[in-house]
N, C-alpha and C positions, 0 to 999 in steps of 0.2 A: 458712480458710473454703472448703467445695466450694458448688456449685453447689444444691443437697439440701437445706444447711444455712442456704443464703441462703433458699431457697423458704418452709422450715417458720417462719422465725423473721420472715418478710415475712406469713408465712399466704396465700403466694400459690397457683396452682398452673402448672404447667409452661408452660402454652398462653398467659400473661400478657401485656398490653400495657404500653402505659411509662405509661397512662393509670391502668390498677392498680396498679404497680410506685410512682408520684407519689403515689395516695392512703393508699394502705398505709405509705410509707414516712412521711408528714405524722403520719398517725394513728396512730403507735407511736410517733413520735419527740414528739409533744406529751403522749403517756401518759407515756415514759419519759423525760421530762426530767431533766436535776439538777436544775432551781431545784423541781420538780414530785415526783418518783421520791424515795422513798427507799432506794434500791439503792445510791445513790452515784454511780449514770450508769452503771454496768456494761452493762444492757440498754437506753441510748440508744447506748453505743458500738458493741456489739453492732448493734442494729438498722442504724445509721451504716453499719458495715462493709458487711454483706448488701447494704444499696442500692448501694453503691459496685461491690460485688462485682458484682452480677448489669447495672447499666447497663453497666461496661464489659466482658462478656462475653456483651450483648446479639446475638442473630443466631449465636451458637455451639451446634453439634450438644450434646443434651442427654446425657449420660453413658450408656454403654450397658448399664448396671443400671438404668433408667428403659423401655429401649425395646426391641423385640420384635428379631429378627434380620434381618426382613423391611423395617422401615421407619427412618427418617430423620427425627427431627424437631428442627423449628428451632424455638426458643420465642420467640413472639412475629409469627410467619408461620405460612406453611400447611407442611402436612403432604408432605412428599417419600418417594417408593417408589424403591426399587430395588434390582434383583437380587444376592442373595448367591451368589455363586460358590464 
């Protein structure tokens, strides 16, 4: 699971709180139930993992195929600038 993979499958987007992160994960995980889903639970484990993945990699720099050369960003905080050397 990267980071990317948790967002698209959360349908979050980068700038996330753990207030979206808690309702997205509620509301995929009661769609994609086993007692509910007929997948088999595939995309409740799925979904499962992504929240796991992205709470505890909460406050880490977002991958630098996401962000400019110029800037710094925390998901879930504010935006940080600094110089490239």
């Amino acid at each position: 699971m990267n980071y990317m993979n948790a967002l698209k499958i959360l349908g979050l987007q980068p700038n996330f709180t753990e207030e979206d992160l808690k309702k997205a994960y509620r509301r995929l995980a009661k769609q994609h139930h086993p007692d509910i889903s007929k997948d088999g639970g595939k995309m409740f484990k799925l979904v499962k993992e992504a929240n796991e993945f992205l709470k505890t990699n909460k406050g880490q720099p977002i991958p630098t195929a996401t962000r400019t050369n110029s800037q710094r960003v925390y998901h879930g905080t504010s935006l940080f600038t600094y110089v490239v050397k």
